[in-house]
C-alpha positions as CSV (number, residue, x, y, z in Angstrom):
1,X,102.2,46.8,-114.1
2,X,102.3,48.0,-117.4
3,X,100.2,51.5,-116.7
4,X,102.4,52.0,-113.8
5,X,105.2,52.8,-117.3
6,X,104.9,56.2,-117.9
7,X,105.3,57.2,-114.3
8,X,108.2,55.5,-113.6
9,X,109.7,56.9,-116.6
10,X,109.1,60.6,-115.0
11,X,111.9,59.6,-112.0
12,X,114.5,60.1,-115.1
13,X,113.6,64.0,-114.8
14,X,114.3,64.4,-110.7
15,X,116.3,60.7,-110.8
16,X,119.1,62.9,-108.5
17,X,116.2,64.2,-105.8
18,X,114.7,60.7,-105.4
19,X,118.0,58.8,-105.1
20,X,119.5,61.0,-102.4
21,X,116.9,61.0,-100.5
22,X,116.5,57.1,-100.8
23,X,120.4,57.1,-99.8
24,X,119.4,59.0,-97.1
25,X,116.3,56.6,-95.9
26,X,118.1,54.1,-96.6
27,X,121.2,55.4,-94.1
28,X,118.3,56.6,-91.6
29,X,117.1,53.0,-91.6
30,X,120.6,51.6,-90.8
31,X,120.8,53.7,-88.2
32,X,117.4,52.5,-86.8
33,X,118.6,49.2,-86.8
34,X,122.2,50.7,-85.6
35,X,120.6,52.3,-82.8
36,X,118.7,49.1,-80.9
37,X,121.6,46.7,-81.5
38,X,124.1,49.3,-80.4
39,X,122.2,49.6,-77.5
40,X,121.1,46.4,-75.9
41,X,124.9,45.3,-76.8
42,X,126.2,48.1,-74.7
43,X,123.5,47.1,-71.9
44,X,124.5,43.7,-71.6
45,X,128.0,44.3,-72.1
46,X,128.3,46.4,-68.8
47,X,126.2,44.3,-67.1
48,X,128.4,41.9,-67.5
49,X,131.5,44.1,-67.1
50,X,130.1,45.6,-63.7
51,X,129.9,41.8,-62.4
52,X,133.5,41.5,-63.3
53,X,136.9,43.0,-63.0
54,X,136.6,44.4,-66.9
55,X,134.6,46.8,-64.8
56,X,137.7,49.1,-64.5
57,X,138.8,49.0,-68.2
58,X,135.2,48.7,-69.7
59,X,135.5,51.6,-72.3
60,X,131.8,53.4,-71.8
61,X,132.3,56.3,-73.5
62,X,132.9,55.1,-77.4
63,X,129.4,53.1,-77.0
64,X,127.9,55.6,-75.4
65,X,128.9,58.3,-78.3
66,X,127.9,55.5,-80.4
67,X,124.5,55.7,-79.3
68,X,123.9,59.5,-79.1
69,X,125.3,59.3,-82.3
70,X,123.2,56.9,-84.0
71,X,119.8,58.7,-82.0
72,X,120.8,62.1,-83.7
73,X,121.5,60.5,-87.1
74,X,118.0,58.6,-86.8
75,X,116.1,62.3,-86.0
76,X,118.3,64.1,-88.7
77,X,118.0,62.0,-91.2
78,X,114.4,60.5,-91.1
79,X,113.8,64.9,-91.1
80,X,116.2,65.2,-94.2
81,X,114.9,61.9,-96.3
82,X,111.0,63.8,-95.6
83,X,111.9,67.1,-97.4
84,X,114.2,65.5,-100.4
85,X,111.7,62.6,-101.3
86,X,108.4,64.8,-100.6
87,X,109.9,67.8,-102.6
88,X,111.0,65.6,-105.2
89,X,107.6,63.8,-105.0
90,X,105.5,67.0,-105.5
91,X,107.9,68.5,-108.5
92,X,106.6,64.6,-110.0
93,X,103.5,64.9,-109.5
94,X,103.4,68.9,-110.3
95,X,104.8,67.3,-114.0
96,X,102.1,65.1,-114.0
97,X,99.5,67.3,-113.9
98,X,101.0,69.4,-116.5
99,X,101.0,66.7,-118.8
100,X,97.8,65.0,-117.6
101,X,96.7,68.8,-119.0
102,X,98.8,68.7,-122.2
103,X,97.0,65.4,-123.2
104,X,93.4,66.1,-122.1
105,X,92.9,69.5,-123.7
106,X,93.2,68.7,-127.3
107,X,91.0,65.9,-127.0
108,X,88.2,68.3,-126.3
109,X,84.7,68.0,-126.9
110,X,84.5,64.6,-128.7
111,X,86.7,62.2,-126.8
112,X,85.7,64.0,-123.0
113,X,82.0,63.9,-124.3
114,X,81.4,61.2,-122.4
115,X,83.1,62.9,-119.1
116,X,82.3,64.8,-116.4
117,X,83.6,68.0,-115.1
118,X,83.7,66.6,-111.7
119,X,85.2,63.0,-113.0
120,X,87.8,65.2,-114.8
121,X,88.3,66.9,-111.6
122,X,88.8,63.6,-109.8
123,X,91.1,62.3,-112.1
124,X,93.9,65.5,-111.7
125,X,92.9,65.5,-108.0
126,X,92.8,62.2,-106.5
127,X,94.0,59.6,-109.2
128,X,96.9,61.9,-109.8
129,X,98.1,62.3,-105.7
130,X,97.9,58.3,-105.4
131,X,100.9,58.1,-108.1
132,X,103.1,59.5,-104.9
133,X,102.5,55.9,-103.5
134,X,104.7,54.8,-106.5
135,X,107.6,56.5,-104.8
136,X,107.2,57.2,-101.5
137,X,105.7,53.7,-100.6
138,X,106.7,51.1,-103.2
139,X,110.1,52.0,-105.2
140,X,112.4,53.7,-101.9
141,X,111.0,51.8,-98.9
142,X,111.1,48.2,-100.8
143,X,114.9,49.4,-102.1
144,X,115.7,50.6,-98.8
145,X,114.5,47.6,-97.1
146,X,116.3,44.8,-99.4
147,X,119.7,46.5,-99.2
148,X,119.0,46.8,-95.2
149,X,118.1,43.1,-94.8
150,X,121.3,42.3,-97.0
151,X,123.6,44.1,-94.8
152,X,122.0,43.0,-91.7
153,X,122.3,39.8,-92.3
154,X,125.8,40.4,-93.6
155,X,126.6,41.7,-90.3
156,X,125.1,38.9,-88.2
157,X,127.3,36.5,-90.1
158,X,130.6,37.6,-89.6
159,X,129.8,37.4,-85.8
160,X,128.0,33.9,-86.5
161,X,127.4,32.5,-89.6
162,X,124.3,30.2,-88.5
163,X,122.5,33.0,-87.4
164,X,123.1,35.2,-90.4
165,X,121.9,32.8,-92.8
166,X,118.8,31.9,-90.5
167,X,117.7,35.9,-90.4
168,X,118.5,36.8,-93.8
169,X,116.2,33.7,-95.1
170,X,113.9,34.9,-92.7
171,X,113.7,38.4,-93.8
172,X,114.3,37.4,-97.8
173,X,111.2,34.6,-97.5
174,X,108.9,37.7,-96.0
175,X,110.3,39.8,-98.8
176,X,109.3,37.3,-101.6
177,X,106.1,36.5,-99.9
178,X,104.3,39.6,-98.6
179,X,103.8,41.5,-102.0
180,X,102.5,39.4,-103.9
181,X,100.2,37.9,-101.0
182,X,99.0,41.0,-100.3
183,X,98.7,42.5,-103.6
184,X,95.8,39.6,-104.0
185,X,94.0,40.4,-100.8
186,X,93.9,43.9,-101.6
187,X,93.7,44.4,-105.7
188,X,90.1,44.2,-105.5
189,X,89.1,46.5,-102.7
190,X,92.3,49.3,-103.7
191,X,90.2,49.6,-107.3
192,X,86.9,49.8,-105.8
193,X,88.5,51.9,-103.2
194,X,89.5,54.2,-106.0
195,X,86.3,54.1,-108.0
196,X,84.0,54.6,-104.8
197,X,86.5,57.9,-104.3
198,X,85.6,59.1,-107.6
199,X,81.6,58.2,-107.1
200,X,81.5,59.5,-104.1
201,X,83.2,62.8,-105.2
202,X,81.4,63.3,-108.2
203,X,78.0,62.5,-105.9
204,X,78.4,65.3,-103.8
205,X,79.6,68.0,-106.3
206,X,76.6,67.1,-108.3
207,X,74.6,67.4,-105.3
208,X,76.1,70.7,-104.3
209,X,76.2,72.2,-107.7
210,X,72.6,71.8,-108.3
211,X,71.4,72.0,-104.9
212,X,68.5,74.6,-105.6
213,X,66.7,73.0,-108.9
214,X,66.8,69.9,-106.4
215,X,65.0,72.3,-103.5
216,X,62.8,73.4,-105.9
217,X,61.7,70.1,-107.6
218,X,61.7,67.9,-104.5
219,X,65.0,66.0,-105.5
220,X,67.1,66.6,-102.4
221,X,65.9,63.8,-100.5
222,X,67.0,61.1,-103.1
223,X,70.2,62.5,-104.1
224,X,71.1,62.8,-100.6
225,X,70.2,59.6,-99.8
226,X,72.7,58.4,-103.4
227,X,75.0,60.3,-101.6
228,X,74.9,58.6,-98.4
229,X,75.1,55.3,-99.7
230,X,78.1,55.8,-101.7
231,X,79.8,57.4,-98.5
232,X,78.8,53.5,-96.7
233,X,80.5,52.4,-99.4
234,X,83.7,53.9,-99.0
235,X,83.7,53.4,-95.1
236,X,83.1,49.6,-96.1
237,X,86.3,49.4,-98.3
238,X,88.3,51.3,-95.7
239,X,87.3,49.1,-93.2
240,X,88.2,45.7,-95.3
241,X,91.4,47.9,-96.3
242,X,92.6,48.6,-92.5
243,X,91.7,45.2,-91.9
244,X,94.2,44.2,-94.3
245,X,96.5,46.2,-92.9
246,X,96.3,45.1,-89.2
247,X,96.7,41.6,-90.5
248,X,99.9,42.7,-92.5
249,X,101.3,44.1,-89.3
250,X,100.3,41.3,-87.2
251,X,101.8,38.9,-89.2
252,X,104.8,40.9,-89.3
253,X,105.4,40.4,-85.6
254,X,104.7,37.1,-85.9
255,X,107.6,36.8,-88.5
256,X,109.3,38.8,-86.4
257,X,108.9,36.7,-83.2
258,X,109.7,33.3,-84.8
259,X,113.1,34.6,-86.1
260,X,113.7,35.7,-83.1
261,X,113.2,32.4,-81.2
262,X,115.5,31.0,-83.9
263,X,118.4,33.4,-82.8
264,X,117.9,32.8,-79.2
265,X,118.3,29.1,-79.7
266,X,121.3,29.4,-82.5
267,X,122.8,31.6,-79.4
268,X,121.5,30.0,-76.7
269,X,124.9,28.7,-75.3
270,X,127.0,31.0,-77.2
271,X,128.9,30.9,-80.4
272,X,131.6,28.5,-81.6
273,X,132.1,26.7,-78.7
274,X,132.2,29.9,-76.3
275,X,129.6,30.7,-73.2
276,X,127.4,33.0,-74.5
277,X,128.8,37.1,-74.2
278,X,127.3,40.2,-75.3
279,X,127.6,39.6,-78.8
280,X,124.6,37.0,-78.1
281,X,122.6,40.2,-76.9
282,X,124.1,42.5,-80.2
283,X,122.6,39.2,-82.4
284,X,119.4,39.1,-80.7
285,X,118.8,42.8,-80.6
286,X,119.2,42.9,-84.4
287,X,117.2,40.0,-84.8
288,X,114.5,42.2,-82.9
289,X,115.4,45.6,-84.5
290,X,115.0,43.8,-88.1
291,X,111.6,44.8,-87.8
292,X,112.4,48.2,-89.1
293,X,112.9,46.9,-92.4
294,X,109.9,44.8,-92.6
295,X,107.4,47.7,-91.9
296,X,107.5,49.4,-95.1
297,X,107.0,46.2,-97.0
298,X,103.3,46.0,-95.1
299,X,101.4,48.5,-96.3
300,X,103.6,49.4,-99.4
301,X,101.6,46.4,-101.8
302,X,98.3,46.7,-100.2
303,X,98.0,50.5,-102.1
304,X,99.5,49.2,-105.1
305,X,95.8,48.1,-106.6
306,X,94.9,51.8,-105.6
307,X,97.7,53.3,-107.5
308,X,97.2,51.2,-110.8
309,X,93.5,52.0,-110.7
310,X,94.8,55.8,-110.9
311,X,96.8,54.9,-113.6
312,X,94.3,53.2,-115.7
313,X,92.2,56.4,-115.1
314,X,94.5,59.2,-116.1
315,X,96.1,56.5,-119.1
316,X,92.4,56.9,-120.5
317,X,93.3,60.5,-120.9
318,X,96.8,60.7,-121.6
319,X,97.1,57.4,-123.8
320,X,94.3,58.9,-125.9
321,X,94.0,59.9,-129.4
322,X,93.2,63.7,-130.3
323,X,90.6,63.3,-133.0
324,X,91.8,67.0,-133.9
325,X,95.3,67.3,-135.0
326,X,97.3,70.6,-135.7
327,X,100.5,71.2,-137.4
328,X,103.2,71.9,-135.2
329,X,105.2,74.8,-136.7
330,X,104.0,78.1,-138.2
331,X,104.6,77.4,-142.3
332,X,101.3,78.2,-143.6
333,X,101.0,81.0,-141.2
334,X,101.7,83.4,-143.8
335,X,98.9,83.0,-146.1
336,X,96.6,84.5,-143.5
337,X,98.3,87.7,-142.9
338,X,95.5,89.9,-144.9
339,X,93.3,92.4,-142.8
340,X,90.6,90.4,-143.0
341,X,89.5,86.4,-143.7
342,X,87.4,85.0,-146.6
343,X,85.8,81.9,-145.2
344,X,84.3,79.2,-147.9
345,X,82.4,76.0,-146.3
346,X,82.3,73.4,-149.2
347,X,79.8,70.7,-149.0
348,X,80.4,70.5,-145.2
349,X,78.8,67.6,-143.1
350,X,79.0,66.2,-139.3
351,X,77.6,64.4,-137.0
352,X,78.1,63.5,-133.1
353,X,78.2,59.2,-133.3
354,X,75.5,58.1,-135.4
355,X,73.4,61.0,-135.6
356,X,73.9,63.8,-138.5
357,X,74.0,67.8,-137.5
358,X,74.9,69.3,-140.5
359,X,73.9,68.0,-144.0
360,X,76.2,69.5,-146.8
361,X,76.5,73.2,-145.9
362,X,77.9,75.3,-148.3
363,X,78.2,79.2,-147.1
364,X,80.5,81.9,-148.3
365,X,81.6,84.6,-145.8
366,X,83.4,86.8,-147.3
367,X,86.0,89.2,-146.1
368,X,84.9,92.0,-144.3
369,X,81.4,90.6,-144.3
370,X,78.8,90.6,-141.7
371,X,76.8,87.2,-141.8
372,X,74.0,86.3,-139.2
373,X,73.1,82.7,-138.8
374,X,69.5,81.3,-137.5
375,X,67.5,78.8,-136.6
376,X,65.9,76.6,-133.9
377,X,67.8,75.3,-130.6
378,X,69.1,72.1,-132.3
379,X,69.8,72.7,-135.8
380,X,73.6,73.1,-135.4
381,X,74.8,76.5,-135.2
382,X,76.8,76.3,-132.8
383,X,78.2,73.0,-134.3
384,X,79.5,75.1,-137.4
385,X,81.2,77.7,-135.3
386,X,82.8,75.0,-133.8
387,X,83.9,73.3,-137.1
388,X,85.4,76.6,-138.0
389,X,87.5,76.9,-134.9
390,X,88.0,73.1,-135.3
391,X,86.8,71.8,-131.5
392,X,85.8,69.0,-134.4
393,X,87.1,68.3,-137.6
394,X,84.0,68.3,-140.4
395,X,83.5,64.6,-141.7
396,X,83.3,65.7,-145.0
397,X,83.5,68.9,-147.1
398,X,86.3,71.7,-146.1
399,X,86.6,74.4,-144.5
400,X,89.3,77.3,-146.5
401,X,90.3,80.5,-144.7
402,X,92.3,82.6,-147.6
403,X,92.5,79.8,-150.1
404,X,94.3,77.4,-147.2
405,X,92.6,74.7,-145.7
406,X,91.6,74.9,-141.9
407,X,93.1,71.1,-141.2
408,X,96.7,72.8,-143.0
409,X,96.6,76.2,-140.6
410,X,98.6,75.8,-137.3
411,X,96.5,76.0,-134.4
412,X,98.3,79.5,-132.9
413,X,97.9,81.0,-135.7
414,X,93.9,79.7,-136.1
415,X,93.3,80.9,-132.6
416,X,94.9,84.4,-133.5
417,X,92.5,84.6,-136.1
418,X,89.5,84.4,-134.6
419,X,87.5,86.0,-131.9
420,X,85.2,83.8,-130.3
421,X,82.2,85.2,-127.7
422,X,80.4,82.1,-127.1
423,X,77.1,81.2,-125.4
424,X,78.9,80.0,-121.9
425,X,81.3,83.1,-120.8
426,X,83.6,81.3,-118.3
427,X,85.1,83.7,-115.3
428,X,88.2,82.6,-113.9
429,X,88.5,82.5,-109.9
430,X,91.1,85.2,-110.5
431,X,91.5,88.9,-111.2
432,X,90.0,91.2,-113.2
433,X,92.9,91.2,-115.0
434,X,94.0,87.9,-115.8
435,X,90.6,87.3,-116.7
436,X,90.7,89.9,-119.5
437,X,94.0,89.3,-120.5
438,X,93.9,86.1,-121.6
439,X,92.3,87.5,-124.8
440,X,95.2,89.3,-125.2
441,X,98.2,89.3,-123.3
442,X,100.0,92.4,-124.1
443,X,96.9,94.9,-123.2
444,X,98.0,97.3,-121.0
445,X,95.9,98.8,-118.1
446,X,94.7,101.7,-120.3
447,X,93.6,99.3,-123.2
448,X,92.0,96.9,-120.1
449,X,90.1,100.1,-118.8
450,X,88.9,100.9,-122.0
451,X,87.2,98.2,-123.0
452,X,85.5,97.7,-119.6
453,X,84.2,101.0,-120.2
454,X,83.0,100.2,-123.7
455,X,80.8,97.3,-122.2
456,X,79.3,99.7,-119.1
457,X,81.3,97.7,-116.8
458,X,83.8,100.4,-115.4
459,X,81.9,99.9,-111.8
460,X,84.4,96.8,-111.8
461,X,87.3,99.0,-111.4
462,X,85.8,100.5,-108.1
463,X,87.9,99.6,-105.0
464,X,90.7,97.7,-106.2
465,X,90.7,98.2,-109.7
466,X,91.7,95.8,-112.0
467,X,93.0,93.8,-109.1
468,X,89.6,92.9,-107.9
469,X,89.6,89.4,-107.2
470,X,86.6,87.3,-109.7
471,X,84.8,83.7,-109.3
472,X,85.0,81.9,-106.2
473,X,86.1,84.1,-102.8
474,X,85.5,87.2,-104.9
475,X,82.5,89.3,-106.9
476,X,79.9,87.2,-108.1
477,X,79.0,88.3,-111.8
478,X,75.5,88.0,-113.2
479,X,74.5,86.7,-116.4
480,X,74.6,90.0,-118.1
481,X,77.7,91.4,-116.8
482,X,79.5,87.8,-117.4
483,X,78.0,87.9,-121.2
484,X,79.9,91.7,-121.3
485,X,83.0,90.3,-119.7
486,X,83.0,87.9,-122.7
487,X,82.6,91.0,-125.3
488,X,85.5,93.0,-123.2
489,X,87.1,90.3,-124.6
490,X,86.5,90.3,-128.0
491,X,87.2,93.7,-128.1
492,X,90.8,92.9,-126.7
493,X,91.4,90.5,-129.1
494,X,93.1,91.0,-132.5
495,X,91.1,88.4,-134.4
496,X,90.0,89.0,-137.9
497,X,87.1,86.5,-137.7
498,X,84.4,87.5,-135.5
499,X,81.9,84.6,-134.0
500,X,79.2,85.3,-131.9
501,X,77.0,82.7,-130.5
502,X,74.2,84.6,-128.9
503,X,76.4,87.5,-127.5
504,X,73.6,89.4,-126.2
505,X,71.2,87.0,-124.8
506,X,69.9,87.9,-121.4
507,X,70.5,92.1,-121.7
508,X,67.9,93.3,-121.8
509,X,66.6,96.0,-124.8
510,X,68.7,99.0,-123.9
511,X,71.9,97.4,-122.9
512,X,71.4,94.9,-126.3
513,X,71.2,97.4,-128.6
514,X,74.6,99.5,-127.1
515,X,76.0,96.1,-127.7
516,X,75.0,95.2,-131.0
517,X,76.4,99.0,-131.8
518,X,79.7,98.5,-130.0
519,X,80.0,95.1,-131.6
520,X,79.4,96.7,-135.7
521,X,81.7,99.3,-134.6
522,X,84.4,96.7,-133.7
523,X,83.8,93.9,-136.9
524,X,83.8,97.3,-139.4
525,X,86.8,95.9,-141.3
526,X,86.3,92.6,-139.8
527,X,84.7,88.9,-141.2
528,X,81.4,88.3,-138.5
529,X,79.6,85.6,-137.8
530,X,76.6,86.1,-135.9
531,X,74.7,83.1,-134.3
532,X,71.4,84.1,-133.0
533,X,67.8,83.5,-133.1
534,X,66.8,87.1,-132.7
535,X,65.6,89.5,-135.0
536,X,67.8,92.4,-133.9
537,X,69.8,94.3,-136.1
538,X,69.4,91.8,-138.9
539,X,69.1,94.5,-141.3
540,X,72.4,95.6,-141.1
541,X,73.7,92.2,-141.9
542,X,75.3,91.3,-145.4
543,X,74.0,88.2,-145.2
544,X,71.0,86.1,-143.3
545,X,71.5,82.5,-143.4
546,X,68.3,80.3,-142.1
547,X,68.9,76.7,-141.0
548,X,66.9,73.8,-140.4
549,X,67.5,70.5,-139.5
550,X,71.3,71.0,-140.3
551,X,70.4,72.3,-143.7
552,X,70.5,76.1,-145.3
553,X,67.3,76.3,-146.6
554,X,67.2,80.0,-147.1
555,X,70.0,82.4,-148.2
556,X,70.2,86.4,-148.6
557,X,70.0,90.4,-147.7
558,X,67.3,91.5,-145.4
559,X,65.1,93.0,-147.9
560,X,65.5,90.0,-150.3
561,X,64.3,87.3,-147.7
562,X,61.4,89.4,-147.1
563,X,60.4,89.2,-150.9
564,X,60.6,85.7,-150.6
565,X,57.9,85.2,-148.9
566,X,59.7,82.2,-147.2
567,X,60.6,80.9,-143.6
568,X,62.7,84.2,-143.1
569,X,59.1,86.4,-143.4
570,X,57.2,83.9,-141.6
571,X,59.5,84.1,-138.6
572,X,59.5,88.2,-138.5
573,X,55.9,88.0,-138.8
574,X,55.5,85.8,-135.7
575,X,57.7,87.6,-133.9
């Protein structure tokens, strides 16, 4: 019960929501209950006075309001208790995901290497809806229920004290009982229940996602057929779970039944010594209308092993250690207020778990500097411009932007820095707008226009403009328009280091070489990166750094690699 912590500590935030509407179950409950002893009382009461001469002074009316009363408070309230729990319900679960969000993105790539986007998407989906079961069917419906039975069997006491005693054990023995009974029979199945979900759904996204390569290579059948069994075994848990239920349920009426046999003999020739009257009926009826706190109790433990599956699964995330720590205020923010950035890479090394990426890399790029960086697929490029934007911390060496160290820069101020146009442009399932804006948020329309017309994308602003809906439901980008998207926003962006991780791969010639133009245009006073294993443009680059196996193994100009007679003139000669 211990993952089940942090969540309960979230009912502090909306603790006024939660409790008025369990006041208001608990009072729609009560009048459940209310309502069928009320009733068969007032039945067998004028039965009995019809048969008599209390027929003429038999008050009708106050039981009857009673009743109407009771119906109308039932309807009223069980509407009122749905919108106050629910709303306060989603506002918890809305938090949730906010801080499920807070925790997961700074421990990005290393800690989520091992996860999937769909597992991810599971997690804030699925795993993070079952935490409403915490409130809506354990906490207010067992709460609800205990103070119910208390009362009711207060009740049937002060009318007989025999038959108070004899329901409240009955009803206290089925509270003690149930949960932890059927928290047993259904631990196991609720967590495979809850990792089948997650299969399943990651199955069929994967399946989906990738649905031509598995046209094309003849893998449709198979993964169709993974996907089918994992659906058998969710029906199969569901099955066992409604089993469970139904047995709850019965069992309940069982309960249910026995104590009511007990009341009917308790009451069977009246109370204290008097023939039995209508009060008989008003114990028996609430004897029989005790039911109504004993449903919530059968399901509500069953889903428990469900929920704290769900909480293990998002506790992985948000109980998680960012291996990437910034400081939280702004005081070395100052320091990099220059025009442009002088970046020095001293002795740096990494690896991903046991196997190394970059050996002791030492690189100057100094300010205003255009540097471009090559090599093979695999000899960690990329990896360094991700050191320098610290998705990863280096294992050794350091990283200094103006003479202050990268792990001692705050991380707004590191991401104001630095313009980053990487390999994957991602396009938001939103507008035009919003999906250039995030680069900068105080671009106006103009500024927006502008650099959309810089890239040769201003067909984008036909129809509705800047409004034009992007992603999913919306235009469908290709590869070359995406990769522009990604420089629209570089150019938006106030950064004064550049990185480029293969910004122009996939234009082709034409379009390429407008880019590379726009892009020496815009890094004129600026520190560039360039990560690339094309040829183009190299001359106009300060500096060209080849890599090899996570080494530098050859450092200069353009013209004084060529003397060299090196790797650098090998590869322009091949290519």
């Amino acid at each position: 019960m211990g993952d089940l912590k942090p969540y309960f500590q979230l009912y502090k935030k909306h603790w006024f929501h939660l409790t008025i509407g369990s006041l208001i179950g608990l009072l729609t409950l009560l009048a459940s209950v209310g309502l069928l002893t009320v009733s068969g009382w007032f039945l067998s009461a004028s039965a009995v006075a019809g048969l008599t001469i209390a027929r003429q002074t038999f008050n009708y009316m106050l039981p009857g309001a009673a009743v109407r009363g009771l119906a109308i408070s039932r309807t009223a309230g069980r509407w009122g208790e749905r919108v106050i729990t629910h709303d306060a319900t989603f506002k918890l679960l809305t938090d949730l995901r906010v801080r499920f969000f807070k925790r997961m993105i700074p421990l990005f790539p290393r800690k989520n290497a091992t996860l999937r986007d769909a597992d991810l998407l599971n997690r804030i989906t699925a795993d993070v809806e079952a935490m409403d079961h915490i409130y809506l069917r354990l906490v207010s419906p067992i709460a609800q229920s205990l103070i119910g039975i208390v009362l009711l069997s207060l009740i049937v006491a002060w009318f007989d004290t025999a038959s108070g005693l004899w329901l409240g054990t009955t009803l206290i023995a089925v509270m003690v009982i149930w949960p932890p009974l059927f928290y047993k029979l259904g631990k196991h199945n609720g967590e495979q229940l809850t990792l089948t979900k997650a299969t399943l759904r990651t199955t069929l996204i994967d399946y989906i996602s990738a649905h031509s390569e598995l046209l094309i290579y003849g893998g449709e059948n198979k993964r169709y057929k993974q996907f089918i069994q994992q659906q058998s075994k969710l029906i199969e848990h569901q099955f066992y779970h409604a089993r469970i239920s139904a047995l709850a349920s019965s069992l309940l009426m069982l309960v249910n039944g026995v104590t009511l046999l007990g009341i009917l003999y308790l009451g069977l020739n009246g109370y204290h010594g008097e023939p039995a009257t209508p009060i008989t009926a008003l114990i028996v009826f609430a004897a029989l209308s005790s039911m109504e706190l004993l449903i919530p109790i059968a399901g509500a433990f069953q889903f428990l092993g469900q929920t704290l599956t769900s909480a293990k699964r998002l506790n992985q995330i948000t109980e998680a250690s960012p291996e990437v720590t910034f400081l939280d205020d702004g005081a070395q923010a100052q320091p990099l207020s220059s025009q442009s950035l002088d970046v020095q890479i001293d002795n740096v090394s990494f690896q991903y778990s046991e196997r190394p990426v970059l050996q002791q890399i030492d690189l100057t790029l100094p300010a205003g500097s255009k540097t471009a960086l090559l090599g093979k697929t695999g000899c960690g490029k990329s990896t360094l411009a991700q050191l320098l934007t610290r998705s990863w911390d280096c294992d050794s060496g350091e990283i200094v932007f103006n003479g202050v160290s990268l792990r001692q820069i705050p991380e707004d101020v590191l991401r104001a820095s630095t313009s980053v146009v990487s390999q994957r442009v991602d396009i938001l399932n939103d507008s035009l707008r919003n999906n250039l804006t995030i680069a900068n948020n105080k671009a106006d329309d103009e500024q927006l226009a502008d650099a959309l017309h810089k890239v040769e994308l201003s067909h984008l602003l036909d129809d509705t403009g800047l409004e034009q809906w992007l992603g999913d439901g919306g235009r469908q980008l290709s590869g070359g328009e995406k990769r522009r998207i990604g420089l629209a926003r570089m150019l938006l962006h106030t950064g004064k280091l550049v990185i480029l991780d293969e910004a122009t791969e996939g234009l082709d010639k034409t379009t390429e070489k407008k880019m590379l133009d726009l892009i020496t245009e815009h890094c004129k006073n600026k520190t560039a990166l360039f990560i690339t294993h094309r040829l183009s443009n190299l001359h106009t680059m300060d500096t060209i750094v080849m890599m090899e196996s996570g080494r530098i193994v050859e450092q200069g100009d353009f013209r004084f690699l060529l003397k060299q007679n090196g790797r650098f003139k090998r590869l322009t000669e091949a290519l």
